[in-house]
N, C-alpha and C positions, 0 to 999 in steps of 0.2 A: 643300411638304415632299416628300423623295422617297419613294416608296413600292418597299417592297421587292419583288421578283420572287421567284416560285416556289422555286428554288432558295438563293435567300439565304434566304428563311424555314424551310426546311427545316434547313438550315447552324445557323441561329439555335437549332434545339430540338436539334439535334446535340449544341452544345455544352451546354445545360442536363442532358443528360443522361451527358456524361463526369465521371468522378470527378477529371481532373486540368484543367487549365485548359488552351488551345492556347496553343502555342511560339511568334507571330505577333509577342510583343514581350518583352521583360524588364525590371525595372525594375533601379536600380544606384541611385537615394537618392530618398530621401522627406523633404520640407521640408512640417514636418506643422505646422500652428498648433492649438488646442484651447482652444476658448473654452465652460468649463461654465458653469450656472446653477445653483447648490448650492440656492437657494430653491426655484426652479420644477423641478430636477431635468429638463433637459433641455441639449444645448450644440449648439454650430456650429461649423464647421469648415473649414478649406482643404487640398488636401494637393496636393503640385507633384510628381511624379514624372519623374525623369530616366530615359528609358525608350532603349532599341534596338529599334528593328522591324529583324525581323530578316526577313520576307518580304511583300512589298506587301501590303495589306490593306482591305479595308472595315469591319473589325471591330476593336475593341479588348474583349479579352474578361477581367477580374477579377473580385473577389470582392468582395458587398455584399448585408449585410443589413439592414432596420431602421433603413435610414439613407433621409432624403428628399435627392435631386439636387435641388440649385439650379438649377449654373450647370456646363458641364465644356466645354473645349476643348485642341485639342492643336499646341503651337507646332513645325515640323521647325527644322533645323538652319537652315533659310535666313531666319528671323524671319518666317514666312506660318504665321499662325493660322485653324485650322478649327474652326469648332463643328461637332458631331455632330448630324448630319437625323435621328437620332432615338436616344429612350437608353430604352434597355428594363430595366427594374426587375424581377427575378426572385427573390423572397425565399425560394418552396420551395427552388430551385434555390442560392441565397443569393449569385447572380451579377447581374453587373451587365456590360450591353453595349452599347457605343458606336458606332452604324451612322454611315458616313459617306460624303458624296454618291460622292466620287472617292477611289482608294487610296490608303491613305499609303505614300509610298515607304520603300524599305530604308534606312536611317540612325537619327539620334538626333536625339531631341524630347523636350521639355516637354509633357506631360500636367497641366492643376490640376481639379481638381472643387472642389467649393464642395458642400458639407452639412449638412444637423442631423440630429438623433438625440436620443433619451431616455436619460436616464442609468435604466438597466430596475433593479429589484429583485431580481432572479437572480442575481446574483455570477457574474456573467460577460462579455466584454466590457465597457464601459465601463459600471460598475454605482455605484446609490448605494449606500453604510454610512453607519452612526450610528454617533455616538460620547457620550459623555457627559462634560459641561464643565458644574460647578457644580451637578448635578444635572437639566442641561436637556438632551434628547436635540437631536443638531444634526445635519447630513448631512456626508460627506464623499463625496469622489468615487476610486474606484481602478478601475485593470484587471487584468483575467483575460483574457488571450487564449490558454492553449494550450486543448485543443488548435485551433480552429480560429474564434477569435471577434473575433482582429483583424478584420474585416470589420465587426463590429458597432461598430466604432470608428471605422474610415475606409475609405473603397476602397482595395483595397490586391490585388497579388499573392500569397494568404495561402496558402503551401505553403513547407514548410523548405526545399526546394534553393531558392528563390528569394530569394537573398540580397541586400541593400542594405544602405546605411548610412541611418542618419536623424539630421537635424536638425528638434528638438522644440520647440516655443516654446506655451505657458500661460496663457494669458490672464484675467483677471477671476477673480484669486483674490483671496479676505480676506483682507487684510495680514497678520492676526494668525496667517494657516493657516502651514501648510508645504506646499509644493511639491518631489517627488521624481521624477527618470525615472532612466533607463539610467547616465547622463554627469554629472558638475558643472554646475553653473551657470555661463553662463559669462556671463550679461547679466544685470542685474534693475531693474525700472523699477517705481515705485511713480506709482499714479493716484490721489489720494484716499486711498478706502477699500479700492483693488484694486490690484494687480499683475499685472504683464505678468514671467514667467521664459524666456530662452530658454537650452537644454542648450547644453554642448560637442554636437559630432556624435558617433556611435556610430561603433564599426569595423563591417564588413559582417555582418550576422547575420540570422537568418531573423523573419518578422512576429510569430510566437507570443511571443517575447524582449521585445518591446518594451513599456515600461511606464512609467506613471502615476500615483501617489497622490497626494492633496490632503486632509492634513486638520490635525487640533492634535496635535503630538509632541513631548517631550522628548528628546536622544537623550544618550548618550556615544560616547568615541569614542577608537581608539588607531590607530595605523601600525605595518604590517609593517616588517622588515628592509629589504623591497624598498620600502618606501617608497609602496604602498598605503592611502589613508589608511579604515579601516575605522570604521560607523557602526550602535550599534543603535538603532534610534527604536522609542519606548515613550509609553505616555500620559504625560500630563502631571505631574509629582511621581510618576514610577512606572520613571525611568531608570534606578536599581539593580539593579529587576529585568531587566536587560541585560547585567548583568555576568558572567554565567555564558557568556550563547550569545555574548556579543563574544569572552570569551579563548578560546570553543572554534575561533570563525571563524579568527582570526589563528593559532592553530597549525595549523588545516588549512590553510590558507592556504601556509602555508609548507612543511608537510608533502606538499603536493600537488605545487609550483614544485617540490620535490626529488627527488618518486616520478616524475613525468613527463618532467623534464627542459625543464618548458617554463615561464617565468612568467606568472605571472596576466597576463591582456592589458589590464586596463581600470586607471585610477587612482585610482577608489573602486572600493569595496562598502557599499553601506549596506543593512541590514537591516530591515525595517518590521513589528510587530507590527498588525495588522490585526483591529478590531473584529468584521468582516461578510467571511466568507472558506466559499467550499465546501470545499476543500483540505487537506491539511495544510500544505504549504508550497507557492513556486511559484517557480522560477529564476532569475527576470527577469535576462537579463544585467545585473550591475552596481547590483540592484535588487532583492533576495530580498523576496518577500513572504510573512507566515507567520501564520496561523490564532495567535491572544495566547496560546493553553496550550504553541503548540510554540516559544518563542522567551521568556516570560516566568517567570524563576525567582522564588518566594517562598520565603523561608527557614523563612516559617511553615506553608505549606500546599503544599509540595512532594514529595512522597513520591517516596521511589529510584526506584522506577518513571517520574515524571516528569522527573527529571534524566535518565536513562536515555534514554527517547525525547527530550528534547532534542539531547543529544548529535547521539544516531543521523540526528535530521531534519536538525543545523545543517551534520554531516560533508555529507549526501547533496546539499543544496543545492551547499553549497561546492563538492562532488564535480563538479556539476553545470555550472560556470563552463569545466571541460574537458570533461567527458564531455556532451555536447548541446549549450553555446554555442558552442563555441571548433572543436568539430567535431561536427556536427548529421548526424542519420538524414536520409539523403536524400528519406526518404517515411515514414506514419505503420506503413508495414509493420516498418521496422526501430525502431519506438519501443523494442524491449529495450535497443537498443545507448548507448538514453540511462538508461532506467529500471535495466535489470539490471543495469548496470555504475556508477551512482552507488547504488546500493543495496548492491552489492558492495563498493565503496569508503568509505564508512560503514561498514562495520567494520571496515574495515582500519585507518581514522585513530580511529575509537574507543578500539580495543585499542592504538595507540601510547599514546593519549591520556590510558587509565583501564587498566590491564592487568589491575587488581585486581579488574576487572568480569568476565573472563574472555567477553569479547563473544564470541568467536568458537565458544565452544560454544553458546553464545543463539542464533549464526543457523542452528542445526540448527531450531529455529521457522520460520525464513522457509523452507526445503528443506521442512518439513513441509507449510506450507502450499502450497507450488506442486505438491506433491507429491499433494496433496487434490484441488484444482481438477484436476489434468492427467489423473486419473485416473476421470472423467467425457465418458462420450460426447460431451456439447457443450461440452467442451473446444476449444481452437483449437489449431496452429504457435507458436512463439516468432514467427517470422516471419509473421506475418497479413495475409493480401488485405484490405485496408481499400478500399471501393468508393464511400465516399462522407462527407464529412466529418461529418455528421451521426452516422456508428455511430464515430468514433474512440473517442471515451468509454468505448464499453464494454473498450477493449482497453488503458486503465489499470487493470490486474488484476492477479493472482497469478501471469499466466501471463509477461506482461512482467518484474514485477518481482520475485516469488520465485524461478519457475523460471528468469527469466533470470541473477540473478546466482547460483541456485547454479550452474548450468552453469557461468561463468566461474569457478567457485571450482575445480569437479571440474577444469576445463584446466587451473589454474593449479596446483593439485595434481599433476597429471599430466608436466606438463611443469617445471614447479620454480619459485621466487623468482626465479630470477635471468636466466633467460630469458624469462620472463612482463614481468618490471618492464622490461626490455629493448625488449621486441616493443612492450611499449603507449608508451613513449617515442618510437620508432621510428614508429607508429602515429600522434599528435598530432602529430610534425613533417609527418609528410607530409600531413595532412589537415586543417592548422590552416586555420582561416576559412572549411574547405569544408564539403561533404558524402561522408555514407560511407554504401554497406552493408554488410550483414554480412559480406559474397565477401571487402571489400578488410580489415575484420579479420582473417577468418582468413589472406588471401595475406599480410600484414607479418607474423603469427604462424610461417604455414610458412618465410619467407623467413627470419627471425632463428633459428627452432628447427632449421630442416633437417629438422623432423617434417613429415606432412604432415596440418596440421590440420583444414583443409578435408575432407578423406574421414572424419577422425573425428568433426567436430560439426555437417557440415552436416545430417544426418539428426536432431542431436537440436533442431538449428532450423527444419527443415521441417517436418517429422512430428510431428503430434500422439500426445503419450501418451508414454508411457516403459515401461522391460522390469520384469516380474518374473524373476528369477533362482532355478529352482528350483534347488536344489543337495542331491547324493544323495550318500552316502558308499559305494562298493563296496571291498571289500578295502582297497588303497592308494590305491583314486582316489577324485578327487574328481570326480563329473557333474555339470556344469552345464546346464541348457535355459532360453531365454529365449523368454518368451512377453509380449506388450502386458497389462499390469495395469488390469483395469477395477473401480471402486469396482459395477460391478452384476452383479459376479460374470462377465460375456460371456465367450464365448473369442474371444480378438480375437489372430489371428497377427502379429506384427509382429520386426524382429531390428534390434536396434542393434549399432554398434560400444561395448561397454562397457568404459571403462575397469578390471578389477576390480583389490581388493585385500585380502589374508586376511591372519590372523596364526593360528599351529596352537600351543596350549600357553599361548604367551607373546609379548608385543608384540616383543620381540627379534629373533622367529623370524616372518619377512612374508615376502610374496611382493606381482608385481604384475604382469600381463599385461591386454593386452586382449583381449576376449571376440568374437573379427570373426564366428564363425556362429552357428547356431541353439542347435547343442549344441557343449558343449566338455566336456574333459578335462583333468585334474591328477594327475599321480603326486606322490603327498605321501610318499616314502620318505624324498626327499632334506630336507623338512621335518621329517620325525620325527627322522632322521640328525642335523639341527642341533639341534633341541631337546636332546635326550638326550647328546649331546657336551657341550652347555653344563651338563648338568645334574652329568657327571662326569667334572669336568678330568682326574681321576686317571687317567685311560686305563682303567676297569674296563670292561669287557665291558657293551653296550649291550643295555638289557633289553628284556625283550618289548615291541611297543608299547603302552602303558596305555591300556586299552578308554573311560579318560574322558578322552581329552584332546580339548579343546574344541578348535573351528573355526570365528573369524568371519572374514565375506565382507562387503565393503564397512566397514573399518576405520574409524571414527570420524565414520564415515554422511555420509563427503564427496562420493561419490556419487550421482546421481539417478537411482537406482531400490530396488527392494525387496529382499527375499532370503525364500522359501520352505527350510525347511528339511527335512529327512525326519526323522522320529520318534528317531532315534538321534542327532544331532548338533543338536536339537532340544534332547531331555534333559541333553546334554552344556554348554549353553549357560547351563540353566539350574541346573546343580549350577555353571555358574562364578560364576554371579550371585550364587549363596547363598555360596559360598567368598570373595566380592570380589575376583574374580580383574581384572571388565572395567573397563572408563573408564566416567564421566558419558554420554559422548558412546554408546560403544554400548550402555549398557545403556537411552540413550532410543532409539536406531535397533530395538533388538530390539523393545521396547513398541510404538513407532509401528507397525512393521511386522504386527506381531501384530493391534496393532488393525485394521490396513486390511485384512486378509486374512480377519480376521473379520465386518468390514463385509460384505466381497465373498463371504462364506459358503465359505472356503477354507480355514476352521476353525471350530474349536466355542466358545461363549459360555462352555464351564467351562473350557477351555484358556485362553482369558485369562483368566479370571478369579483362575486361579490363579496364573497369571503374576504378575498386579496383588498378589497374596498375596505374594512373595518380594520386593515392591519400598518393603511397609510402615516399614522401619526405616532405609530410606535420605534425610540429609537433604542431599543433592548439591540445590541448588536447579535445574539441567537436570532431572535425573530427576523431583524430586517432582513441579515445576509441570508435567511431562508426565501423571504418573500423576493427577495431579487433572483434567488436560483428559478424559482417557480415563474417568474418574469420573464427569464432568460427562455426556459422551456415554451411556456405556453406561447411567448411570441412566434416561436419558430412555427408552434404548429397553427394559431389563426393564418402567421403567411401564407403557409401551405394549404392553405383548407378553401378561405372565403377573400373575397377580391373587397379591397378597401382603399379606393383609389383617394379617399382624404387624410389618411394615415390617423384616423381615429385612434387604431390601436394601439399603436407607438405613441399615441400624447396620451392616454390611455397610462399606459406604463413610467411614462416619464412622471407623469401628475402625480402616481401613487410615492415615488421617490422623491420629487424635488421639495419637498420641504424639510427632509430629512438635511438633506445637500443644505439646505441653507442654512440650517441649527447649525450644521455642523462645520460650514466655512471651510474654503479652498485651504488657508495659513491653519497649521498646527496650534493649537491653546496649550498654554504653558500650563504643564500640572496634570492636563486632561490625561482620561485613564488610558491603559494601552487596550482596553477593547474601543474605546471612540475612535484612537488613532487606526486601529485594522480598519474599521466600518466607515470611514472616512475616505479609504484607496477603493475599496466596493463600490460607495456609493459612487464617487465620479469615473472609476469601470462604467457603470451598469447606464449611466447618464452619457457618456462618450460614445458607448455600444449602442443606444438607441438613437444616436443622431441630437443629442440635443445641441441645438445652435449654438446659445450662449456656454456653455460648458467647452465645443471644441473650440471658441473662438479665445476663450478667457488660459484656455491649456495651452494651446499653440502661443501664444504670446508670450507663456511665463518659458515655453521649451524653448523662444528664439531667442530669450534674455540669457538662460542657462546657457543656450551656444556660443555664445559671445563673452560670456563670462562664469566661467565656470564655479566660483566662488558669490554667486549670487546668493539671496537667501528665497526669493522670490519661488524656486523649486522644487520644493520640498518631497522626500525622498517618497514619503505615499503618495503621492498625484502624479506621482511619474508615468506607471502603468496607465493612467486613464487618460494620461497625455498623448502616451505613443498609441493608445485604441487610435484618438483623436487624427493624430496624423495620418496613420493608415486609414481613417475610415474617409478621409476627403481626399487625401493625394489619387494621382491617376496617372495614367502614361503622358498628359500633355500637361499637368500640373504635378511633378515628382520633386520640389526641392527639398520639400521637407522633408518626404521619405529618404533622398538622397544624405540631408544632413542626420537622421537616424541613423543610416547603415554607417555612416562616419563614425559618431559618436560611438557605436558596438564596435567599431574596427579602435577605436584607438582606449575604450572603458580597459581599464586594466583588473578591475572588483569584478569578480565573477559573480554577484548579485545583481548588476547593470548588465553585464554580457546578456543574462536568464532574463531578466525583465523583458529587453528587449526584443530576443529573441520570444518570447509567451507572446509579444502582440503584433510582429509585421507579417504574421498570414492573416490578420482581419481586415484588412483591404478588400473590397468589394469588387475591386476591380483583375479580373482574368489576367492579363499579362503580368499585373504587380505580383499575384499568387503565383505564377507563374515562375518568374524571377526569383521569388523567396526559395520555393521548393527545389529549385538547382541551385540554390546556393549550402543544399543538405549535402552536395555532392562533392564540395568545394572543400577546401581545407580551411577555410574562414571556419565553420561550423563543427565542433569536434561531433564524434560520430554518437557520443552519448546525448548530447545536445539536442540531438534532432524532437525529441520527445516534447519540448516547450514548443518547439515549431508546429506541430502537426497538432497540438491539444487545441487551438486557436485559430483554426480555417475557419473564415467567413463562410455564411450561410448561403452567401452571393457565386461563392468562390470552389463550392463544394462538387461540380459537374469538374469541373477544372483539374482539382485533386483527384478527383477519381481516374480521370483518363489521364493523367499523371504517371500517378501508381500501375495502370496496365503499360504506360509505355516504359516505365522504367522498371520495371517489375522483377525482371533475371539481375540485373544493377543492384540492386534493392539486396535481395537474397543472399547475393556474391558480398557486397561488403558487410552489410548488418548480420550477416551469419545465422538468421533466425534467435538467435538470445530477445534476453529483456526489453531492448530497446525496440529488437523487430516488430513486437507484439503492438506497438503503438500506432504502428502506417497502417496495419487493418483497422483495429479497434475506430482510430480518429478520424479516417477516411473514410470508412466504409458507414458506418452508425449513423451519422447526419442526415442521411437518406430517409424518405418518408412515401413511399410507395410501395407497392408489391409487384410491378414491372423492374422497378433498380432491382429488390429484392432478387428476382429471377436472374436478371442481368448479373450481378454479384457471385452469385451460384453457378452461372454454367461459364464466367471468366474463371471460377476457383475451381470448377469439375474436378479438371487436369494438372490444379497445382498443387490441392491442398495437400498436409502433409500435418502427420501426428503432434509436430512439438505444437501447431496452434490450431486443432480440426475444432476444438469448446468454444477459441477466442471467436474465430470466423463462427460459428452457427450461434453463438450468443450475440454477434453484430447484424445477423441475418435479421432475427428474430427482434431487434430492438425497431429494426425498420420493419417491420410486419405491423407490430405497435405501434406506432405509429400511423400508418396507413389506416389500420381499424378505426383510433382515433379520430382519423381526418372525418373518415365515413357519416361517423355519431356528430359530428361538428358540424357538419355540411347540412345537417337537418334542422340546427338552429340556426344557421347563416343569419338571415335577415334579423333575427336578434338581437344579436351578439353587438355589432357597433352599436345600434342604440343605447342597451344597457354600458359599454363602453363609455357615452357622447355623455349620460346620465349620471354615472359616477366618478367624469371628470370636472374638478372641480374649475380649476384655473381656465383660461379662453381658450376654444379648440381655433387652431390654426387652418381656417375651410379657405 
């Protein structure tokens, strides 16, 4: 064997240590075979790479984890085959490298390795699931490769510009399974008791695409116009419930071919509900894979809210067939241009889809939250140095996919419908089957607009963080200063180009300028001139200007960023709110904004609070479920802050809600719209969560009717959630029946929308041993391990000491099953955040000293940092202490309970 020299071993740890692979060959098709063992949960493998060496070489350098090399040699153009003098296995590295005696020359050759591998328990690369057939749990086999795990499957080139085609072929499947990848079927050989499937081939697309499911499916099934024939697979006797996410695919389906100008490229789509999934859904060219709550409708245990998020998830996929297959982020830096813009376009085909849903005031939610996350020091770029495949994960976030698709929404605003839909038309033709970054978006943008978009949003795709907009009223002007908005209050200089836009009086009456320096100016004569024109056709004499006419800035909060106002046009904003002067949309941008600025201690706890005061009688389903979020918040943090032994502030919060509750009645109203029916399950949430009496007492009753009779009507599928808060928030170790009859109910719900329900709310128990109980039963086989995630989002406030020394006792348990993937990310995030000091703070930091690790070091120092905020907050609250419940006593209106 040859033994390498100085410099080639050197060369050898070079490459272990670059985040991209070396240019020395490319592949162009993979003829992949895949032979699993569903019993022994392990398979074998061949894969044949049509490769170009593109510069003499002794090295063949790809990506390989967790896979054992058999056999690997590589054939050139001239039929002379080399086996590799040696093959180095690097799993840290997750590389695999093939030293070879003499160089391979420049040309094309045949690459095969020969492998096995474990089908792992991690939902990710080629992982086992169970399923359940006749009551017997049985294995299937699927894949997960994005972001970076085709490697755990086969060797392969595993980076998105690295495009190939592949031909798939299956081997040693149960007759009785079903077998799915990318393509049709276009062979199929029965052995026995097994099958041999091999695909059609794929058109060129990148490693993370490529997929595999094996297991028992019913499916249905329709054809587009264009003659795509579309497939949902669902369990077995359980394919009706497909009937909803199939008719939504096939109108985006078509709705997309018409917005882009480009058709579907592939001749299916089949869609796969998946028992064992970390995800909510996953793109697979030609091959959706999706988590069984986001693709299975039950007409009995469905609430608006789940149809809802169906929708949203089946558009984003669909979305996803253009937006990352058909033209894919050249590197995981530009993962927005996949994430924010099929997130973006999911509402777009929603609101064609359902208009009566009014989606698109809803995605003021997704701008909130990116709005949240971006405004935290350990925030990232939309555009993010990704250094190594291991931290990709963490940059499927808020900052990808909130922030990124509001930004696309603020351009698309900006620049209009019809040159937007244009540009990205324009966009897919040129970059179809390739790779893009972000540069060659905005160049097709500038080139179709004749703007130049590029100077306008490359700053808001580099630069972390976004502006606050103070805005002052002088005489006739209006002063704007833009400064970086930080959730911990910092003075952080920073200046974007801002799109703005205002309305003065009346929506009629806009303006729209971008904001290119630090400070800027507005003469508003010539807006009070059009107001008051319009106000008196008859030509009288224009009167004084009226000292209340309102002024909003970022007009129906399409914008990403904040707006600071000065005390007079402050007050003016809010005499329009009490007159009903604004829209849904900015009377939720004022709240939001109010709150984050009070977060950041750049206002006071009784200014919003009386804000929250003016917004009680509104039942706009945007505004309430905002003003219950800000309920939910701010209670946490007066508990924390100032002692209120009469619980003023919880009747406080209850008061601002309960007449909303009452409009809107426990029993469903026949006809009422599907936004009353969602704000209906909120309102008695946010009424159970705060302890209200009559609310737990009226839910628990209708829960003990439904246990006893399961066909009651008395139940109704949106009060369910704010039933089971209910229970959990009264049961206790020496009163558990009801909780008792809950974990029944979850043990024998067969609708995985009731499993999720109930699982979202039995950590809100306030009592230590119940949280206790909940959280080892993550460990149990009751709980599937993707599951866990509804559990941990829902820890009681009471209950959050408990969970924490939880998590360090179980902590190596923890690691060893959830494998650090998607789901792991949730035991820090939910656990650790809740916290409101900078003692936990520390505590948190030097438990994780010794543990933390790359794939989540952003998740952990953005959870640090959430309770740092917090803490600050308390600080600036504790100065109004004695305040606060009086203003509290004073704008409740109903009798306080002393």
């Amino acid at each position: 064997m040859n033994i390498m020299n100085q410099n080639e071993e050197q060369k050898l740890e070079h490459f272990k240590v670059q985040s991209r692979l070396p240019k020395f060959a490319t592949p162009h098709r993979y003829d992949l075979a895949l032979k699993p063992n569903l019993e022994l949960c392990n398979f074998s493998g061949s894969v044949l790479v049509d490769l170009s060496i593109l510069e003499s070489t002794r090295f063949l350098v790809l990506n390989s984890i967790d896979l054992v090399i058999t056999e690997s040699y590589f054939t050139d153009s001239n039929n002379h085959k080399v086996v590799p003098s040696e093959v180095v296995v690097d799993n840290d590295a997750e590389m695999l490298v093939l030293v070879f005696e003499a160089p391979l020359g420049v040309g094309e050759g045949v690459l095969e390795i020969n492998f096995t591998g474990i089908l792992n328990e991690h939902m990710k690369g080629f992982y086992k699931g169970t399923y359940i057939d006749k009551g017997v749990r049985k294995n299937m086999a699927v894949t997960q490769f994005e972001p970076a795990d085709a490697r755990r499957c086969f060797p392969c080139w595993d980076e998105p510009a690295l495009k190939a085609t592949f031909k798939i072929t299956v081997d040693n499947i149960p007759s009785q399974l079903t077998a799915l990848s990318n393509m049709p079927v276009s062979k199929e050989t029965i052995n026995g008791d097994f099958k041999t499937i091999c695909f059609e081939e794929t058109p060129i697309m990148s490693t993370y695409l490529v997929a595999v499911v094996i297991g028992l499916f019913d499916y249905i099934e329709e054809t587009t116009a264009d003659g795509v024939r579309v497939r949902a697979y669902c369990p077995v006797d359980k394919s009706e419930k497909g009937k909803l996410a199939l008719s939504i695919s096939i109108k985006a389906l078509e709705l997309y071919t018409k917005y882009f100008s480009m058709p579907y490229t592939l001749p299916k789509l089949d869609m796969v509900a998946v028992p064992d999934f970390s995800g909510g859904a996953m793109e697979n060219y030609g091959l959706i894979t999706y988590r069984e709550t986001e693709l299975l409708h039950d007409n009995l245990h469905s609430a608006a809210a789940n149809i809802q998020r169906l929708s949203i998830v089946v558009t984003h996929e669909v979305g996803h067939q253009w937006f990352g297959n058909l033209v894919t982020m050249e590197w995981w830096t530009h993962l927005w241009l996949n994430e924010g813009f099929a997130t973006w376009v999911s509402y777009l085909a929603t609101d064609v889809l359902f208009p009566e849903w009014r989606i698109w005031t809803q995605f003021l939610e997704v701008t909130a939250g990116g709005l949240r996350i971006d405004s935290l020091e350990q925030s990232h770029p939309v555009e993010v140095e990704v250094e190594n495949a291991s931290s990709v994960l963490e940059v499927f976030d808020a900052i990808s996919y909130k922030k990124g698709s509001s930004l696309v929404r603020m351009l698309k605003e900006y620049l209009g419908d019809e040159i937007f839909q244009k540009s990205l038309s324009s966009y897919m033709k040129k970059y179809a089957f390739k790779n893009a970054k972000t540069e060659d978006l905005w160049s097709v943008l500038t080139e179709e607009s004749g703007f130049e978009v590029n100077k306008l949003m490359e700053i808001w795709t580099k630069k972390t963080g976004y502006p606050v907009i103070h805005v002052r009223l002088e005489n006739n002007n209006l002063e704007f200063v833009q400064t970086r908005f930080m959730s911990l209050g910092l003075q952080s200089e920073g200046q974007w180009i801002v799109p703005i836009t205002l309305s003065v009086g009346s929506y009629s009456n806009h303006k729209k300028f971008l904001l290119e320096t630090k400070v800027g100016k507005l003469d508003l004569s010539e807006l009070y001139h059009s107001y008051y024109t319009s106000l008196n056709q008859n030509g009288n004499q224009i009167q004084e200007v009226d000292e209340k006419l309102w002024v909003k800035v970022n007009i129906g909060h399409t914008g990403f960023y904040r707006v600071k106002y000065d005390s007079t046009l402050t007050a003016r904003l809010r005499k329009a709110i009490q007159d009903k002067c604004l829209s849904p949309e900015d009377k939720f941008g004022i709240l939001d904004d109010t709150y984050a600025l009070c977060e950041a201690g750049e206002e006071s706890i009784l200014s919003l609070l009386s804000l929250m005061d003016l917004y009680r009688d509104d039942l706009d389903y945007l505004v309430l479920s905002r003003l219950i979020s800000v309920c939910y918040n701010v209670a946490k943090i007066l508990k924390d802050a100032i002692y209120d032994p009469w619980n003023h502030l919880n009747q406080f919060f209850i008061d601002l809600i309960i007449s909303s509750a009452e409009k809107l009645g426990v029993e469903p109203v026949y006809g009422e719209s599907h936004l009353n029916t969602m704000l209906r399950e909120e309102v008695f949430m946010a009424l159970a969560t705060f302890g209200h009496k009559e609310t737990h007492e009226e839910l628990k009753k209708r829960f003990q009717t439904y246990m006893n009779d399961k066909n009651t009507s008395v139940f109704p599928v949106d009060i369910r959630k704010a039933a089971y808060i209910s229970i959990m928030r009264t049961s206790s170790a020496l009163e558990r029946s009801d909780f008792d009859s809950l974990l029944k109910l979850y043990r024998e719900a067969e609708a995985v929308q009731e499993k999720t329900r109930i699982l979202t709310c039995i950590a809100s128990s306030p009592e230590s041993d119940i949280v206790t109980e909940v959280l080892n039963l993550m460990f149990s086989n009751e709980i599937r391990e993707q599951d866990t995630i509804y559990v941990t989002a829902r820890i009681s406030l009471e209950a959050r000491e408990t969970a924490w020394i939880w998590l360090k006792d179980n902590w190596d348990a923890i690691v060893k099953r959830w494998g650090q993937g998607m789901v792991f990310h949730h035991f820090i995030r939910d656990i650790v955040t809740p916290f409101s000091s900078n003692e936990k703070a520390e505590e948190v930091e030097e438990f994780f000293g010794s543990r933390v690790s790359p794939s989540f070091t952003r998740n952990l120092k953005q959870s640090i940092e959430q309770i740092r905020i917090k803490a600050k907050w308390i600080e600036k609250v504790r100065k109004e202490e004695s305040l606060i419940p009086k203003l509290a006593r004073g704008l409740t209106r109903s009798p306080m309970l002393t």
